[in-house]
N, C-alpha and C positions, 0 to 999 in steps of 0.2 A: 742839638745839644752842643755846648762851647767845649773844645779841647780843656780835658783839666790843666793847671798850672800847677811847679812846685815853686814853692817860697820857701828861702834859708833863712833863718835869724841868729842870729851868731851873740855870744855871750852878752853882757853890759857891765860897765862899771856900776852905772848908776841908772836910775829913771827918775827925768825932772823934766819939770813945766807945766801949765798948764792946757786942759783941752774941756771941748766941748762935744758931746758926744751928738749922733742924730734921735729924733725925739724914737719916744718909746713905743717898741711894735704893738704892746698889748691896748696900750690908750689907743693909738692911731686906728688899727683895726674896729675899736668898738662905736667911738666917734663916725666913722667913713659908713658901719653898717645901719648904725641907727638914725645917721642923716638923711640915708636914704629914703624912711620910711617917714621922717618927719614933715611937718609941714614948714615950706620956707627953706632958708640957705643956710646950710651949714660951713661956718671956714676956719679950714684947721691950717695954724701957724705952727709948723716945727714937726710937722707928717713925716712918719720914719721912712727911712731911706730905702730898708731890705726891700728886699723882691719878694717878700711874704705879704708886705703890706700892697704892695702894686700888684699885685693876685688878688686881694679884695677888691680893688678898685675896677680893676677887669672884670671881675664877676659882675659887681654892680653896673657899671657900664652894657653887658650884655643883657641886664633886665632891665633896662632901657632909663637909669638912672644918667643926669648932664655931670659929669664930672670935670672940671677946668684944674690942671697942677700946673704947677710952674714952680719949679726948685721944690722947696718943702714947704709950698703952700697948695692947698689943696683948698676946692669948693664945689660944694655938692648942692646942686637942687633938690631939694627933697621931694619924694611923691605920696606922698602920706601913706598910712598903715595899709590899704591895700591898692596901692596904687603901684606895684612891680609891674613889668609887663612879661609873658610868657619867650623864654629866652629862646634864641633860634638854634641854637647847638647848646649842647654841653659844656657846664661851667667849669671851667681851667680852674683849679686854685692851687695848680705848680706843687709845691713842695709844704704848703703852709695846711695844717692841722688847723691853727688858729680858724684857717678862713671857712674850710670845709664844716666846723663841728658848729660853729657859734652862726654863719650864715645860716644852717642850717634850719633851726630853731623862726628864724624869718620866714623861709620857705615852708615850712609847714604852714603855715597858718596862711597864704598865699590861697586863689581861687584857682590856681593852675599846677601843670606838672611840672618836674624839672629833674635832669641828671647832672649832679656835682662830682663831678672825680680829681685826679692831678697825675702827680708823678711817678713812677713806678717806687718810688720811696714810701709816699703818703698812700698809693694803694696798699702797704703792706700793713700802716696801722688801725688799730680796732676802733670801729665807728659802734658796735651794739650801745656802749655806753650812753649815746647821743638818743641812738635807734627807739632804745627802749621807753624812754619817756615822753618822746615825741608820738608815739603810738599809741600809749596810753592818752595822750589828748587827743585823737582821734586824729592825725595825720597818718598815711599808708606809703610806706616806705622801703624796697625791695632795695638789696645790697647784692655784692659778690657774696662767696660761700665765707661762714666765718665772719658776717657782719659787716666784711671789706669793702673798701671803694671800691668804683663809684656807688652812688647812692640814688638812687630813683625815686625822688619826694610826689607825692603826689599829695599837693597840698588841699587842706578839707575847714570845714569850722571847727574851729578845736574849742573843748572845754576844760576849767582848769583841773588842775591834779595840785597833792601834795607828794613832796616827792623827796626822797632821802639821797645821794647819789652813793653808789656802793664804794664808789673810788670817788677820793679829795681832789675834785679836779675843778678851778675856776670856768675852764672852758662849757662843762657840761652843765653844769649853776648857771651859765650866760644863755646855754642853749636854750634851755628849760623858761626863764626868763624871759628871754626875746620871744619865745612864742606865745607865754604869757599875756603879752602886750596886746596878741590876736585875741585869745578866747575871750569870754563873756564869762567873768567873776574874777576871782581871786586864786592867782597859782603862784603857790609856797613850796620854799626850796630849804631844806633841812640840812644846815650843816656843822656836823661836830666838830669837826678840823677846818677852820676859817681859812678860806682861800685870797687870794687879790681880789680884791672889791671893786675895783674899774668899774667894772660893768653898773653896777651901783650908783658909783659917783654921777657916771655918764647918764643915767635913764635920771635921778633925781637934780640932774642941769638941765635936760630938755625937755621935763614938766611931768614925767612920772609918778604915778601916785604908788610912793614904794612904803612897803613899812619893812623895819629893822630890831631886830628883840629875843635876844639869847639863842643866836646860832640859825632863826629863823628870818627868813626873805619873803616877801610877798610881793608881788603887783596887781594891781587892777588890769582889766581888761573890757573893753576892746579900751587900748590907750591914745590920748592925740597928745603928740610929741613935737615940738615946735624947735626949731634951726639955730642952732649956739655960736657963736665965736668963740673958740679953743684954741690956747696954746699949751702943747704937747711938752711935758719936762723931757730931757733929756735921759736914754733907759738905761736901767738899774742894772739890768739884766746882762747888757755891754759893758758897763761900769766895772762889773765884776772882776773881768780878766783883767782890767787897769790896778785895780786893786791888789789883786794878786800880786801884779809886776813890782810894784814899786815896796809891797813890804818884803817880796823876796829878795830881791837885791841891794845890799848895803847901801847905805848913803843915800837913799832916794827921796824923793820929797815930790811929790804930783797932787796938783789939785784938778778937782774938777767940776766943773763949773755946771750948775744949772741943770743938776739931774732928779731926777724923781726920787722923794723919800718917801713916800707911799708906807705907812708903817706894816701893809700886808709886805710888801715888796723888801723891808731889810734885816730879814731874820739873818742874811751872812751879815751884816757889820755888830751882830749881837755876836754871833759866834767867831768873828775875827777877834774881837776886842776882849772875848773871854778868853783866847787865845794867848792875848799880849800883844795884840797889833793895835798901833797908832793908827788912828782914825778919828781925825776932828769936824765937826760938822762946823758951820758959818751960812750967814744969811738966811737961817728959813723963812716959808713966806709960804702963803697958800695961792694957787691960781688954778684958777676952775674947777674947786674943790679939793684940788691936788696940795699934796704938802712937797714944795720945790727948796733944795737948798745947794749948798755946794762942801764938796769935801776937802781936805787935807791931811794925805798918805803918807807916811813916811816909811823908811825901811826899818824893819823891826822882828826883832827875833821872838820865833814864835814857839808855843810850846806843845801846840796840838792838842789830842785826844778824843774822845768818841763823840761821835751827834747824835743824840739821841731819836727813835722812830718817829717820837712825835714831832720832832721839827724838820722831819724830810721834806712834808709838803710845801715849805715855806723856802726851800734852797733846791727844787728839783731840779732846776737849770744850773746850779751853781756846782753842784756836785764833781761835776769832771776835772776843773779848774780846784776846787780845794781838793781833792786827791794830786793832783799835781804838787800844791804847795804843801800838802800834808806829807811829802819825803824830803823836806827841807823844815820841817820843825823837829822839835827834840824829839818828844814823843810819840812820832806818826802818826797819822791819821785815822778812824774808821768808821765806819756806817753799818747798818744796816736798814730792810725797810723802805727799799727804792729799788723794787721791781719792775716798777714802771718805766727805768732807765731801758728795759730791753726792748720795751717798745717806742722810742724816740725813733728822728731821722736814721740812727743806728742802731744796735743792743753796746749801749754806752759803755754799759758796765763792763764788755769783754772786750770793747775798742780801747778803753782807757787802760785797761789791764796788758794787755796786747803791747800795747803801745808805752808803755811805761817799762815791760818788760824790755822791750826793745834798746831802751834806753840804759839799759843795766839795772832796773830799780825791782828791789821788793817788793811784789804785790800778791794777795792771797785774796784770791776771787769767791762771792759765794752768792746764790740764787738769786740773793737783794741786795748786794752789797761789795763795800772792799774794805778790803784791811792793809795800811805802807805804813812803811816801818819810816821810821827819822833817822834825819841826817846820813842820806844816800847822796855821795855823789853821782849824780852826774852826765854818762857818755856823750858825746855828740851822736845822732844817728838819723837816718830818713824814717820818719814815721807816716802812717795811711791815714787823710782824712776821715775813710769809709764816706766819704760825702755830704758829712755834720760838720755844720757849721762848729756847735759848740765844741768838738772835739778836734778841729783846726785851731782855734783859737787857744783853746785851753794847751795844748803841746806849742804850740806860737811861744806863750809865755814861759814855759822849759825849755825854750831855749835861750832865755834870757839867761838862766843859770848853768846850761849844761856845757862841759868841757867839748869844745869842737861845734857849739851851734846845733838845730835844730834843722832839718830841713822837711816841710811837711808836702806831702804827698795829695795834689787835690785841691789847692788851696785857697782856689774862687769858688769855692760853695759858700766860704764865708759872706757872700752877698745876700745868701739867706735872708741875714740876719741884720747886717753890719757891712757893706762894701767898702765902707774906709777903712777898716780896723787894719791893715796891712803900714797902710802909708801914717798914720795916726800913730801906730807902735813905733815905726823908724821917726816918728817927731816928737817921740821922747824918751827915745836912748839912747842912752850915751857912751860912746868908750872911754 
């Protein structure tokens, strides 16, 4: 385990210029999984940088997938649908949910056994979610107590299911999905609350035979899946806390180039801009199904107010980061309906609270939710990563605003996610 580090950020006048962020974890993840299974070469240009995505590639590599990276290109041999090989230890997937839950749904439908676990972070959150539907298609799967990693696949012939997920969650639609692709028929995925579509875009570029039709997913099975050339937009999900920056701090103007507009993907520039935050879009363009454009931030005074439940699942990531900027709008900010904040890399909702309190600020915490008031100054203070990425990041950006600077406690788990975000923030602020 690397010594953690703190990082100071100190006020700004401004935030200007242009950047380009690394491609986006959730494409690259999906891409990296299903190349593996496909027939022929998959090569992904603009493969994300975090160490959540290089946890998939290690897993895959240990089932005996060829994987060649160099910078942020990546190439994978593919071994067709069952062509994994039986892994010699137990598969790492570090800190990434991502890799554990959606790998997962592959492994089942595998002729072999296998143990996925990670970090003593990702042992803490709930895998039944995954568990439960993978068992109903006939894979046999032993956990810790409480559904917890690691998880012990014991992969079988699975048959389809129809299947509802109780929680709005893209990942567990992907699980369900990707093992889809094993069984022999049609396995449909029901969902009321539309989640990121990735996985979607991804299986009908590599030759999936998918249907789409009022909140209903199907695939065909057993699937053959043939090797793509992809390039990855730049994530939304990083974009975020850029965004944030530059409408909190006066005078700012940041564009940013060549990020994923994914219309699952920007439920916050719907709710900044109802807001009153400037946000211009320029260049869209579609590549590899993907809707790719570039933005234009400006600093702008915001007015806040509530987000409704139902569009929690479309800003689950983004939430930490607009409670930040939600004590710099007039009318503060508040949620509810994001319980599932408590089970991230942290319990978000009492780090962000915690940590805002720290700060001097307003905050009224409750089961699912927060409530900040507007137009809080301020303090300078050392806050705790708790070793979330999103929760480094999001306090990174108060201190763009806060009297005396930020200084965050922890501050290389941001590689999670994001390893430039440090040096990327100092190249575009200004005093």
């Amino acid at each position: 385990m690397r010594p953690q580090q703190d990082q100071t950020i100190r006020a700004a006048r401004r935030v200007e210029g242009t950047i380009r962020l690394p491609g986006d974890k959730s494409i690259s993840h999906r891409y990296a999984m299903l190349g593996a299974i496909a027939e022929g070469v998959t090569e992904i240009q603009g493969f994300a940088s975090s160490a959540d995505c290089a946890s998939t590639l290690t897993c895959l590599h240990a089932l005996g997938v060829s994987v060649a990276r160099a910078g942020d290109r990546v190439q994978i041999e593919g071994k067709g649908l069952f062509g994994l090989h039986k892994p010699g230890a137990p598969l790492d997937a570090g800190n990434s949910g991502s890799t554990l839950r959606m790998l997962s749904g592959i492994l089942a439908g595998q002729r072999f056994s296998s143990v996925i676990g990670g970090d003593e972070s990702l042992s803490r959150r709930p895998m039944k979610r995954i568990i439960d539907p993978l068992v109903l298609m006939g894979a046999h799967i032993d956990s810790a107590p409480g559904g917890l990693p690691p998880l012990a696949i014991h992969g079988d012939r699975l048959h389809p299911i129809r299947y509802q997920p109780p929680v709005a969650s893209a990942q567990v639609k992907t699980a369900v999905l990707f093992a889809g692709l094993h069984a022999d028929g049609e396995t449909e995925v029901c969902e009321p609350v539309p989640t990121r579509n990735h996985s979607e875009i991804a299986l009908a570029q590599m030759g999936a035979h998918l249907t789409r039709s009022n909140g209903r997913l199907s695939v065909d099975g057993p699937a053959r899946l043939s090797g793509v050339r992809v390039h990855v937009p730049g994530d939304m999900s990083s974009a975020a806390f850029f965004i944030a920056a530059a409408l909190l701090v006066p005078n700012s103007r940041l564009v940013i180039e060549g990020v994923g507009l994914n219309p699952t993907r920007t439920a916050l520039l719907g709710v900044l801009r109802a807001m009153g935050g400037s946000i211009q879009t320029a260049i869209l363009r579609v590549e590899s199904g993907e809707t790719v454009g570039d933005l234009v931030v400006s600093g702008s005074d915001l007015k806040g107010g509530e987000i409704p439940p139902e569009s929690i699942p479309g800003l689950i990531d983004e939430l930490p980061v607009l409670a930040v900027l939600g004590t710099q709008t007039r009318r503060g900010l508040s949620f509810r309906g994001a319980a599932e904040l408590r089970v991230k890399e942290s319990d978000r909702l009492a780090a962000v609270a915690a940590n805002l309190r720290g700060l001097g600020a307003d905050v009224e915490e409750f089961p699912d939710g927060l409530r900040v008031s507007g137009g809080q100054r301020l303090r300078g203070a050392a806050i705790e990563s708790y070793g979330d990425h999103r929760i480094a990041m999001a306090f990174a950006v108060a201190g763009l605003v806060a009297e005396g600077g930020v200084t965050v406690r922890g501050s290389n788990c941001v590689a999670i996610s994001f390893p430039e975000f440090f040096t990327t923030l100092a190249a575009v602020r200004r005093d």
